[in-house]
N, C-alpha and C positions, 0 to 999 in steps of 0.2 A: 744559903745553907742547904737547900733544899735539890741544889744542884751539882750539892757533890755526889761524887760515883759510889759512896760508902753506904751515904744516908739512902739514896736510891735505891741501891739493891736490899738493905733492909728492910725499906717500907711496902717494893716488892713480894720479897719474899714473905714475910709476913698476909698480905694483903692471898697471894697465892695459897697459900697452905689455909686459908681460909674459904675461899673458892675452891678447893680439891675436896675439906672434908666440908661443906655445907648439909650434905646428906648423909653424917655419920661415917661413911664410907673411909676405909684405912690404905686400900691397897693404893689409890693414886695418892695418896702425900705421902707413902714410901716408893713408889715408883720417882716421884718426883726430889727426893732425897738424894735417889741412888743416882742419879744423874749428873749430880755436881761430882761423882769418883768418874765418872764416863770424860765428861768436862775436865776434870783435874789429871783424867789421862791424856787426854786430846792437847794440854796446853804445854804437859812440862815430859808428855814420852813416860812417866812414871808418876808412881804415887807412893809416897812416904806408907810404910807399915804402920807406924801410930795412928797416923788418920783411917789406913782404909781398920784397923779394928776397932777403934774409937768407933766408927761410921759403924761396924757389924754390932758391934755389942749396944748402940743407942735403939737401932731397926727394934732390935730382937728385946727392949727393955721397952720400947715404944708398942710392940705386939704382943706379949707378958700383958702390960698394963690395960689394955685391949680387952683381953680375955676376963681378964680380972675381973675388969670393969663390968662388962655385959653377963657375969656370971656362968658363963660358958666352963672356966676352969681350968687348971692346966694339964687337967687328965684330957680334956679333949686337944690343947696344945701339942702334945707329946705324943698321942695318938698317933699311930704310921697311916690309920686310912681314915682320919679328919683331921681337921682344923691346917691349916697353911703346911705340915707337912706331910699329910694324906693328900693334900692339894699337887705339892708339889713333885712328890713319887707314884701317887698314882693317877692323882686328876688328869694329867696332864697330854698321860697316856692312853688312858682308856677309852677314849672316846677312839682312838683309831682302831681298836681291835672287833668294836661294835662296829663300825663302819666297815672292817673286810668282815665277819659273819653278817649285817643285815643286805649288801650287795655283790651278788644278787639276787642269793637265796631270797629274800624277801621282797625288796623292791628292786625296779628294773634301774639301768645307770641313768642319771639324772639328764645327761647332757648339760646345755646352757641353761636349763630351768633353774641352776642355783645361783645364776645372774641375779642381780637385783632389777625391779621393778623398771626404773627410770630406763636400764637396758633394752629392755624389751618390748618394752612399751615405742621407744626409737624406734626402733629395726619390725615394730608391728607381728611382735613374735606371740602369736595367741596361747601363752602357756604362764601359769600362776607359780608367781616366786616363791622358793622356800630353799633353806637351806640345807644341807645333808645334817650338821651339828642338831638342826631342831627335830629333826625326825628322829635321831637318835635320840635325842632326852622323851621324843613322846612315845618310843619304845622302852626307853628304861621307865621313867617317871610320869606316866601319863596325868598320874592324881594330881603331880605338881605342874601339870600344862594346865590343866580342869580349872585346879585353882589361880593359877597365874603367876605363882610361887617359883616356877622353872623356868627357866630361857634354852641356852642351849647349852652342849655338851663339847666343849670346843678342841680339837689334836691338831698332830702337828696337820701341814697344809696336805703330805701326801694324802691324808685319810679322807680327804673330801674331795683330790684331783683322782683316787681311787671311786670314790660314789659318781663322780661325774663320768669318768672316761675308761674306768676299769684299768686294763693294764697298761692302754695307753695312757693313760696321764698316769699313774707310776713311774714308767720311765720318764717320760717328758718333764713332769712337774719340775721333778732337780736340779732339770738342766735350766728351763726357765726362770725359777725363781734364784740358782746360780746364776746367770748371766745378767738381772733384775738388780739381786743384789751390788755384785761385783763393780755392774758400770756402773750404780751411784756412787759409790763409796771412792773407785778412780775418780770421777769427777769433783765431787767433795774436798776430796785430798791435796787436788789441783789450785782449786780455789786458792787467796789470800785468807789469810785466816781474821774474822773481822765474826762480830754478835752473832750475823747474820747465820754464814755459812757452819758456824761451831754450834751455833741452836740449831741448825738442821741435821746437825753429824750428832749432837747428842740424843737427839728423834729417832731419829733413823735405829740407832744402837738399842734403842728401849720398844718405840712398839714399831717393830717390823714383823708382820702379822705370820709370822713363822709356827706359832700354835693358833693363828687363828682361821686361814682359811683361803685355799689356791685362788678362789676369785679375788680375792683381797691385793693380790699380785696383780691381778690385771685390769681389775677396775676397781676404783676405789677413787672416789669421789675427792672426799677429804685431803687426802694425799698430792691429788692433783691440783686443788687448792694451794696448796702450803707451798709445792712447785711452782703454779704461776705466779705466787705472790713473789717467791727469791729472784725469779727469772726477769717480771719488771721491775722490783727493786735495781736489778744489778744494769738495766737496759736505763733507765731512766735516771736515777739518782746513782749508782756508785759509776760508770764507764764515762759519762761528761767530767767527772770530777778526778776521776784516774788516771785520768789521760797523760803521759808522759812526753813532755819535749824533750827533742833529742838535742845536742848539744851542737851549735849552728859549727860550720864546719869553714867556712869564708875566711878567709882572711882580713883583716882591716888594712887601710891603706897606711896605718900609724905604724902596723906590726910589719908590713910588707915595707916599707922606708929602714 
């Protein structure tokens, strides 16, 4: 019973959406929601209107109930500069227009210092990591750095290839993180369509660090994780097994008689 593919993904799913909100947390078991329309695109080239509104109107009954819950309200719901849609008209942006006023009037361009640690640490680059996003919240919100309340202020990726490299990573960025994106997605497409490859195209589609940050494009750990895992799956386990014979081409001596 327990091997069927039905029961399987329920006790998954289930078991998942428990692991994403362990810490209360809302935004990854909608993120994770929204992937099975990404999924549902990727398998059939379309998706049925009833579903993808059924799927908007649950999100948005599932975020209501949220607010509700924690007494927050749906005055701050509704709100254009709080709650998920202050978030997402002006969150999202803000932080790049703080990042072209604080550089370089303020601070000088970062260069690779928004590398992460392990970076640097390699190549024995004697310079402490920090990110342009953090420095901008410890401009806006210092009180919530004090207290530990604030993380960072995250935009799209040009606002931080802008804090690192000024106007050359402006230009640059676009083109890199275009050519980044594009040959994964070629390759992806190529691929047989099999768990594997369609959980990496549904990945890809949701967090490709597009608001979160030009080094994220070029080093990110993680990412390259997830890569080497598809890469010996596909060398070790799917290529011995996929392997096509071709159809022998000889004659027999029965059919040659």
């Amino acid at each position: 019973m327990l091997t069927d593919p039905s029961i399987m993904f329920y006790m998954l799913f289930f078991f998942s959406i428990l692991i994403l909100t362990y810490n209360a947390a809302k935004a990854p078991a909608l993120w994770f929601l929204l992937s099975f329309i990404f999924l549902k695109v990727l398998l059939d080239g379309k998706i049925n209107r009833k579903l993808l509104y059924g799927s908007v109107g649950i999100v948005f009954i599932i975020i209501v109930f949220y607010y509700t819950l924690t007494g927050t309200g749906l005055e701050s719901f509704l709100s254009y500069n709080s709650g998920p849609i202050g978030r997402i008209i002006l969150g999202q942006i803000a932080g790049l227009f703080y990042m072209m006023f604080l550089w370089p009037n303020f601070y000088s361009f970062m260069r690779i210092q928004a590398f992460p640690n392990a970076f640097l640490n390699f190549f024995n680059i004697p310079l402490e990591h920090i990110r342009p996003s953090r420095m901008v919240m410890m401009y806006v919100n210092p009180s919530g750095i004090e207290h530990g309340s604030a993380g960072v202020m995250n935009t799209l990726f040009i606002g931080e290839a802008w804090a690192m490299f000024g106007l050359i990573g402006l230009v640059l960025a676009p083109i890199i993180v275009g050519c980044i994106v594009q040959l994964f997605y070629i390759i992806i497409l190529k691929l047989p369509k099999n768990p594997l490859s369609l959980g990496f195209y549904t990945y890809l589609c949701l967090y490709w660090p597009i608001t979160g940050g030009f080094v994220d494009f070029i080093y990110n750990p993680g990412f390259f994780i997830i890569v080497f895992i598809i890469v010996l799956w596909y060398l070790i386990v799917s290529l011995p097994w996929n392997k096509k014979t071709k159809p022998s081409t000889k004659i027999s001596r029965w059919e040659a008689n």
